[in-house]
C-alpha positions, 0 to 999 in steps of 0.5 A: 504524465505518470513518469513526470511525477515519480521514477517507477517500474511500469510492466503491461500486463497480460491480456486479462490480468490486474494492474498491481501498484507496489508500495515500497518500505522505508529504504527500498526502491522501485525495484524492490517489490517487483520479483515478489509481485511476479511471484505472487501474480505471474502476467500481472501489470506492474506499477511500483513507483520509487519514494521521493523523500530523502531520509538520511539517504533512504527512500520514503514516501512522505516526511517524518520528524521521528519513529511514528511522528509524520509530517501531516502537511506533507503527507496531504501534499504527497497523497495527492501527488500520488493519487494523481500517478495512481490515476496516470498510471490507471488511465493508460489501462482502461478497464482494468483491475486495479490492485495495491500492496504496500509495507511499512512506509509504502502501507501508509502511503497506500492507506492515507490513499485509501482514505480519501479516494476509496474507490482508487483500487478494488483491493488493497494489502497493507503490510505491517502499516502504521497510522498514527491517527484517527482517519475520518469515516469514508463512503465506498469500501464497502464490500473491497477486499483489504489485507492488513498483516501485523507482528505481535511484537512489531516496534515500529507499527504497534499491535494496538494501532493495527488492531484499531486500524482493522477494526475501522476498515471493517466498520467502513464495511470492507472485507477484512482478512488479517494475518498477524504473526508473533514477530516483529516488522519482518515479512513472514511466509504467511503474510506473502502466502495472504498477499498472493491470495488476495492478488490472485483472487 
């Protein structure tokens, strides 16, 4: 059922090993974050699913009307699509750690997920997101592992509203690590060395 709902990277992983979902950014693909999670998690199961929205050519998850500005309508629509992958794409695994990671776009499709089903992963890293909204108080974070890493300087996702979405998921009770940089939307060393950390456990 999974592949019915988005073309995606599907790797088995080792006999032990988590299953890592890969989130991809704003003109990416399915392909785009798979080398890094070898890298990060070697044997590591690996689901990366390709956005199904078309912006002027570049793959998202979800429908915006302008930087910042996201389609709400659309966005519930596609979460819960993608829950139902996410709970496919888990079921062919039974007992298995299931871990996620996204940037930018992938971030916010990731973290929308998290706010209505927290128990979907066991540890989440949300990679310079961007939520323009004040998510309502959820059960069942607490004690997960959540990674969220910003740019000082980041035009796209503003510091404030990566500082704000920390502190809510420190309230939800999670166990916050951060790592902000004093750049921009750029991935940097240090976030991929606090993302294989937190895959790797």
């Amino acid at each position: 059922m999974s592949s019915e709902l988005y073309e995606a990277v599907f790797v088995d992983p080792e006999v032990g090993k988590p299953l890592i979902f890969a989130f991809h950014g704003t003109g990416g693909d399915a392909h785009q974050l798979v080398a890094l999670t070898q890298a990060l998690a070697p044997g590591a199961g690996i689901v990366s699913p390709r956005g199904d929205v078309s912006e002027a050519g570049a793959r998202r998850f979800f429908r915006r009307t302008g930087e910042g500005v996201y389609d709400m309508d659309d966005l519930a629509l596609r979460t819960d699509k993608m829950i139902r992958f996410v709970e496919a794409a888990k079921a062919q695994h039974p007992g298995t750690p299931a871990f996620a990671y996204g940037y930018s776009n992938g971030a916010n499709i990731l973290a929308s997920m998290v706010f209505q089903r927290p128990d979907l992963f066991e540890r989440v890293g949300l990679l310079h997101p961007l939520i323009p909204w004040e998510p309502d108080p959820v059960a069942g974070l607490s004690g997960r592992d959540v990674l969220i890493t910003a740019g000082a300087r980041d035009p796209i996702a503003p510091w404030p509203m990566s500082a704000t979405l920390i502190d809510w998921f420190q309230a939800a009770g999670a166990n916050v690590v951060t790592d902000l940089h004093n750049g921009g939307h750029e991935l940097r060393q240090s976030e991929l060395d606090a993302l294989g950390k937190l895959l790797l456990g």
